[in-house]
N, C-alpha and C positions, 0 to 999 in steps of 0.2 A: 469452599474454594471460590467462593466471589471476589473478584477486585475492587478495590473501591479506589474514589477521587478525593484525596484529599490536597484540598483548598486553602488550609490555614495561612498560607505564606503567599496569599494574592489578596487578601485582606487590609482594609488600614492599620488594622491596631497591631500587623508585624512590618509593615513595608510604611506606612505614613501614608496620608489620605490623599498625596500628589500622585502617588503614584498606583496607591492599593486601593477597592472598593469598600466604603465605609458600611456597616451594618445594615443604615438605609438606604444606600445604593441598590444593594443588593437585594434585599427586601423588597423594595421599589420592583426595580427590576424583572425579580422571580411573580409579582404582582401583574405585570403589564404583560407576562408573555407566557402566561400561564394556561392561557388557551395555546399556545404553539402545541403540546403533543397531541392536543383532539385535532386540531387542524393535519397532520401529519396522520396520524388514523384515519380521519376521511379521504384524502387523498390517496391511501394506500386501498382500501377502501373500491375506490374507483381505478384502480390500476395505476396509480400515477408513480408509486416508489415499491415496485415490484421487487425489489433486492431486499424487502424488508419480509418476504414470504419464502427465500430461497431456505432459511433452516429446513423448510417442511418438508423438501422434498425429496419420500423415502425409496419413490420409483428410479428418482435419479442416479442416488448414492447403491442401488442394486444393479441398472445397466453397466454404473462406470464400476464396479466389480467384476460384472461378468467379464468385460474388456480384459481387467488386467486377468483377470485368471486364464483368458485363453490366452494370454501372450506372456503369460507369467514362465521364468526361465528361460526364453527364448531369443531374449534383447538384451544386449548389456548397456544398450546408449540409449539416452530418454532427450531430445532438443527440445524445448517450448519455442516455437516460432510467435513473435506478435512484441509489443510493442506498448508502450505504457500501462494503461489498467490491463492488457491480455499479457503483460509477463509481469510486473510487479508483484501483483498479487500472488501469482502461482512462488515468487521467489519467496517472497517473504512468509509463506505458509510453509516451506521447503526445509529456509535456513533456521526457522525457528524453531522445528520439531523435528529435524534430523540431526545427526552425528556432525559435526563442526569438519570432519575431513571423510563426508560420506563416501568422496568419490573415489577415499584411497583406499576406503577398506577391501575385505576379499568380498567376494562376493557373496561365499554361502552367510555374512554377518550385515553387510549391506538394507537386506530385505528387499530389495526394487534393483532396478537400472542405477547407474550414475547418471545426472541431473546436467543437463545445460542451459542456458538461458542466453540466445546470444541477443540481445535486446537492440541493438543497434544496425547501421548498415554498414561501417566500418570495413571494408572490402579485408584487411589484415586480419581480422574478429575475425571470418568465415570462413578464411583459407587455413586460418590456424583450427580451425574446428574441421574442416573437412579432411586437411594433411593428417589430425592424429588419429579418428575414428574409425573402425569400418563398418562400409553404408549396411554389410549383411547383418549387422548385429544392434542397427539403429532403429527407433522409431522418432517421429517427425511428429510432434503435435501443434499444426498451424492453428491460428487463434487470432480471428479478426470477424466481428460481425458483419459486417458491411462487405467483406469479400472484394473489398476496394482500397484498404491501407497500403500503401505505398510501398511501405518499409517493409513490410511482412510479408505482401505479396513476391518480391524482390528476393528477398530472402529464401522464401518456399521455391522458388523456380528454381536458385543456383541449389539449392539440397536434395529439390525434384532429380535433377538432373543427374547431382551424384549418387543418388541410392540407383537411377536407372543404367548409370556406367559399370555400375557394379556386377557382382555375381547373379544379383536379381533383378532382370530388368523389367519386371513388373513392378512396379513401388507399390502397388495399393496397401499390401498387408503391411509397410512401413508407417502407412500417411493414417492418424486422426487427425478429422479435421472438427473444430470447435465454431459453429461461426451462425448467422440467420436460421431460423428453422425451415423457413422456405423462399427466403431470395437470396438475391447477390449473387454475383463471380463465383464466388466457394461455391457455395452451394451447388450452384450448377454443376462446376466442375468434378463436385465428388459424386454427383449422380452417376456421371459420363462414366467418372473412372472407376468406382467401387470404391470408394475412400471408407472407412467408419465415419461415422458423424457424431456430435452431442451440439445441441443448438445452446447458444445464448440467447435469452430469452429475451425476448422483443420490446419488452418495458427496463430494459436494465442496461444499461452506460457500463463503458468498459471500468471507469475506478470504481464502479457499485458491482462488480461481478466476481468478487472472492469468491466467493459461497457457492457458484454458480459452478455449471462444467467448466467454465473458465478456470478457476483455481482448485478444482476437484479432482480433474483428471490426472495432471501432472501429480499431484498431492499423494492419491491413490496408490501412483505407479510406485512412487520413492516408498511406499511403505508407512506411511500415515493413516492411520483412520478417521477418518472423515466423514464417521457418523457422528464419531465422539467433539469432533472440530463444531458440527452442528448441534450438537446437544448444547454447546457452552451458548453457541449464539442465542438457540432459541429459549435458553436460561435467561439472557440477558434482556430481551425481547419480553419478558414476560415479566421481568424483573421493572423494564421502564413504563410496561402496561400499566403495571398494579402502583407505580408509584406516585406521590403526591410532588407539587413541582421539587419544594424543597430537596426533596429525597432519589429526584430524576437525577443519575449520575451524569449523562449525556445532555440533559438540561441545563444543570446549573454550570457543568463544562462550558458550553454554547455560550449560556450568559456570560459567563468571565470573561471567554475570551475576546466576543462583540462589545461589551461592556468596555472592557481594559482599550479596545482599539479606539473606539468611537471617545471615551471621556476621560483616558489618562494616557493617548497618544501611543500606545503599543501596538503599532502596527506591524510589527514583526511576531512569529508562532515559532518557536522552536521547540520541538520534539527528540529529546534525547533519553533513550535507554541505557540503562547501567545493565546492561546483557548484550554479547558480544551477537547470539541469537537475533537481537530483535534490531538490528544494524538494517537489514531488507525492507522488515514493517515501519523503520525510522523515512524511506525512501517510498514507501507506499503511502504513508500518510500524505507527505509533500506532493505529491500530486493529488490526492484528495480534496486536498484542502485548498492547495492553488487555483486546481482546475474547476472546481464547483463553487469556490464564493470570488473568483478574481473577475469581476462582471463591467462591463461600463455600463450597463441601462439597469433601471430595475423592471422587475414585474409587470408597472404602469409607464414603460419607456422613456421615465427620465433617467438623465445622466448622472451616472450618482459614484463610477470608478471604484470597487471598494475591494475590499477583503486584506487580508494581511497575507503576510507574506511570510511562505512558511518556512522552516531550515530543520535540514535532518544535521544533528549529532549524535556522537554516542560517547557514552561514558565508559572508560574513566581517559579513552584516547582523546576525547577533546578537550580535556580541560589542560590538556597542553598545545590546545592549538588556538581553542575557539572563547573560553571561559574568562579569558584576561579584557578582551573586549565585551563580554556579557558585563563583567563585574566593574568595569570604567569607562568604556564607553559609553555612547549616547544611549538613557536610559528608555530604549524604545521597543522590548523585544518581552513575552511570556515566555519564560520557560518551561516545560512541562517535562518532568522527568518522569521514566518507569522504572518502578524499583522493585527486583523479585526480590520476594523473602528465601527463599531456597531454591540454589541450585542442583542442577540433577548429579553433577559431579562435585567430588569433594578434593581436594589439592593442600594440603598440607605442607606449610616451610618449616623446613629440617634443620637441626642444630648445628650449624657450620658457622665458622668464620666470626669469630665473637668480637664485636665491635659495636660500640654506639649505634652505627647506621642500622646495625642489621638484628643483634638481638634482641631487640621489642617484637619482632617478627616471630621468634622459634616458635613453633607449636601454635600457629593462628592458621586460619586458611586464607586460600582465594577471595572466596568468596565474605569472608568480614571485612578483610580488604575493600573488595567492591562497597559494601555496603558502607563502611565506614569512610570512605572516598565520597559517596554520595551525598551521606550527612555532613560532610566537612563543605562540599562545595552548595548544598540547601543551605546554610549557616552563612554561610561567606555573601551569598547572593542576597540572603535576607537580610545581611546588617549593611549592608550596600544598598539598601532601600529598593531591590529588584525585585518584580513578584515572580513568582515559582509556584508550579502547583506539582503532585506529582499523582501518578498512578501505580498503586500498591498491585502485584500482579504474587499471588502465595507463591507458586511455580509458575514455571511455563508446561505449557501441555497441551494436549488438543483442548481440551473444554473451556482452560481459561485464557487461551487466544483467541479462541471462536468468540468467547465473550468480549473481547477486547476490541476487536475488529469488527463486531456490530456494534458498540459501544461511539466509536469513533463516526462512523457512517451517520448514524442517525444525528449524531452532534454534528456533522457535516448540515444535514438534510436540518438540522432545528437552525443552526444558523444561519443558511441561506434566509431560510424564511422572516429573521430576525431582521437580516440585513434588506430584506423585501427585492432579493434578486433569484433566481431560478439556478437552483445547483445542480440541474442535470443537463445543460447542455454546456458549448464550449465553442461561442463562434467565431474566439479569436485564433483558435488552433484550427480551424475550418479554413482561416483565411490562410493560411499559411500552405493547407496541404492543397490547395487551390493552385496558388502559383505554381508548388512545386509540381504539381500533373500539368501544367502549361509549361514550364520549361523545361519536364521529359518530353513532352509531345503527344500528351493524351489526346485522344480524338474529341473533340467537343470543349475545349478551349483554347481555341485559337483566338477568338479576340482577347483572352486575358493575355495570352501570350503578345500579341501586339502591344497591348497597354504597357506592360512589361519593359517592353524593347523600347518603348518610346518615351519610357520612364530613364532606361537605363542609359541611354544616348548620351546624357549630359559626361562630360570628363569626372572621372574620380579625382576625391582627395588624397593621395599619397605621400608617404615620404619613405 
C-alpha cells in the first residue's frame, strides 16, 4: 500500500529541456543536495523538526481515546475552534476518511459527533452555527498554541458564552482545549476553569501539527483511527530513512519542484487531486507550502524573496475552470496531481437513453471516469510542453494519508533547506496579527497603534 511519485512528465525527454529537467539536471541536482536528509536527521535530532517524531506517539493516541470514550455517545456536535494549521489539518484528515455526507447520516452509522470547522471570524459563519446547534449536546475543541490567536480566541469566547447560556452553565465538560503544555492565555485559563487539555508540543508549528493532538483529537472523535493514520506516517518515515537520494520520494519531490522554480521559471505549485476526499488536504498543503518556503531573508539574512506559490485544485471540477489556463497560458506553474487507484465506493452508469453522447458510458463507473479524466488531462498538459508530476495514492485510508501527509511535510522541510530559508517560522503573518491586536486595542501596542493612525491619516484613493 505505498504511494509512490511519479515524475515522468517533469522531465525533458516528455515536456522539452525549456521547460522539463534534463537527465543531468537532475542527476546534478540529486548530487549537490544529497546531504539534505542527514542534515534534516541532525536537526531533528537536536529538537529542531519535532513533527517528524509525532507518529511515535502511543501515550498520546491512548489519552485522546480515553477522552472520547468518556464522552462517547453523549455529544452529538464536535466544533474544532482554531484557525489555519489548528483547523486545516484536523479538516482534511476529517473529509478524507469520513463519509462525504457524515454529518447527514443517523447517528448510530455515523461513528462520532458531526464535525464543524468554523475556520474563520465571519460574524454570519457563527451565528449560523450557534442558531442551528444545541450548546447541551456540543463539544468545543479550541486549538491555538500560543493561547493568543486572535481569531480563535474570539471565537472561543462567543461559543464560551453560548454553551454557558445554555442548559449547562458550567461549559468545562463542553470545552477541549488543544494549545502550550505549560504557557499562554489557554492554558492558564483551562487550569482556572477545568478545561481537558492535550498540549501541542513546543517544537512544532501549527502547518507541522497534523499528527499531533492538533489533528488527532477532532480525527478520534469523528470516528477515525488514528493509530492506523500513524502507522502510515511512521511507514513513510522509515521508508525516507532507509532511502538512497534517488529513491527519497519527498527528496526528489523537493528537487523538482526548487529545480523547476529556480531554472525553468515555475514559480507557481499546483496541487490537484482527482478525489473529491482530498479537496481539504488540496487546501492544507497551500498553506504548507506558502507559509514555510515564502521567506524574504534567508538563513544568513540575505534577501533572496522566494518560494512559489502554491494553488489548490481538484479534479475533475477544475478542469473546467482552472485547466484552460494551466494548458495556454503563461507556462509557469507545476502541476502535481494525486491519483487513487481505487475508490472505496463503486457507482456504476446504467443503460438509459441510448445516444452517442451517453452510450460509451453504459456499464463503466465513476471512478474510470475519474481516472480516465486524469490521464486525458496528464496527456494534454504534457503535449502542451507543461511538466506534471503526479502522486499515485492505491486507496485512500488511514495509513496511506498518514503516509502522504508526512511525505509532503518533510518535502516542505527538505526544500526549505534547498531554498536556504527556515521553514518553521512565518514573520510575515506575525506582522499582520500585530496590527491587527493594535487596532483591537491590545494592551501593549499602542505605539503600533499610533504608527497606524499616522500612517492612515493620508486620504484614500477611491472611486
Amino acid at each position: 500500500m505505498e504511494i509512490k511519485y511519479d515524475y515522468t512528465s517533469v522531465m525533458a525527454s516528455a515536456v522539452g529541456s525549456e521547460h522539463g529537467l534534463t537527465e543531468a539536471e537532475l542527476s546534478e541536482a540529486l548530487e549537490s543536495y544529497s546531504g539534505v536528509p542527514r542534515k534534516l536527521e541532525e536537526l531533528r535530532a537536536s529538537g529542531g523538526a519535532d513533527y517528524m517524531n509525532l507518529p511515535y506517539d502511543g501515550a498520546l493516541t491512548e489519552s485522546i481515546s480515553g477522552l472520547v470514550d468518556a464522552k462517547r455517545g453523549r455529544f452529538e456536535n464536535f466544533i474544532v475552534v482554531g484557525i489555519g494549521g489548528s483547523s486545516l489539518g484536523s479538516r482534511a484528515v476529517f473529509e478524507a476518511l469520513s463519509h462525504p455526507y457524515h454529518n447527514l447520516l443517523p447517528a448510530k452509522e455515523r461513528g462520532g459527533p458531526r464535525m464543524f470547522f468554523p475556520d474563520n471570524v465571519d460574524p454570519e459563519l457563527l451565528a449560523g452555527l450557534t442558531d442551528t446547534l444545541d450548546p447541551a449536546k456540543t463539544v468545543i475543541n479550541v486549538i491555538t498554541k500560543s493561547g493568543s490567536t486572535a481569531e480563535t480566541m474570539s471565537n472561543f469566547l462567543v461559543l464560551a458564552h453560548w454553551l454557558m447560556c445554555g442548559p449547562d452553565a458550567s461549559p468545562a465538560d463542553h470545552i477541549v482545549a488543544t494549545t502550550d503544555p505549560e504557557k499562554g492565555a489557554l492554558r492558564k485559563m483551562a487550569r482556572e476553569e477545568g478545561f481537558q487539555t492535550f498540549p501541542v508540543p513546543p517544537g512544532v508549528g501549527g502547518r507541522f501539527s497534523v499528527l499531533s493532538a492538533v489533528g488527532l483529537v477532532s480525527s478520534a472523535f469523528a470516528g477515525i483511527d488514528v493509530n492506523r493514520l500513524l502507522t502510515g506516517a511512521a511507514a513513510m518515515d522509515k521508508r525516507i530513512r532507509e532511502s538512497k537520494p534517488a529513491t527519497n520520494p519527498a527528496l526528489v519531490a523537493a528537487i523538482i519542484h526548487t529545480q523547476l522554480d529556480r531554472k525553468k521559471g515555475k514559480r507557481m505549485a499546483v496541487f490537484m487531486p482527482y478525489a473529491q476526499c482530498l479537496r481539504a488536504t488540496a487546501d492544507w498543503f497551500r498553506q504548507l507550502w506558502a507559509e514555510s518556503l515564502g521567506k524574504r531573508l534567508s538563513t544568513t539574512g540575505d534577501v533572496v524573496n522566494t518560494g512559489q506559490t502554491p494553488i489548490a485544485a481538484l479534479g475533475t471540477t477544475d478542469q473546467h475552470s482552472q485547466i484552460q489556463l494551466y494548458a495556454q497560458g503563461p507556462n509557469d506553474k507545476l502541476i502535481t496531481f494525486v491519483e487513487v487507484k481505487k475508490f472505496r465506493s463503486e457507482v456504476r452508469m446504467h443503460e438509459l437513453y441510448e445516444s452517442d453522447a451517453t452510450s460509451y458510458l453504459w456499464g463503466r463507473s465513476l471512478g474510470e471516469l475519474m481516472l480516465d479524466e486524469l490521464a486525458g488531462t496528464r496527456i494534454a498538459l504534457t503535449d502542451a510542453k507543461r511538466p506534471n508530476a503526479t502522486i499515485i495514492m492505491p486507496v485512500v485510508n488511514e495509513e496511506t494519508l498518514g503516509q502522504l501527509l508526512f511525505m509532503l511535510q518533510v518535502q516542505t522541510s527538505y526544500a526549505g533547506m534547498i531554498y536556504g530559508v527556515n521553514p518553521y517560522d512565518q514573520p510575515g503573518v506575525e506582522a499582520g496579527k500585530v496590527a491587527a491586536y493594535a487596532l483591537m486595542g491590545r494592551a501593549g501596542f499602542e505605539e503600533k497603534l499610533a504608527q497606524i493612525r499616522r500612517k492612515s491619516a493620508a486620504p484614500r484613493l477611491e472611486v
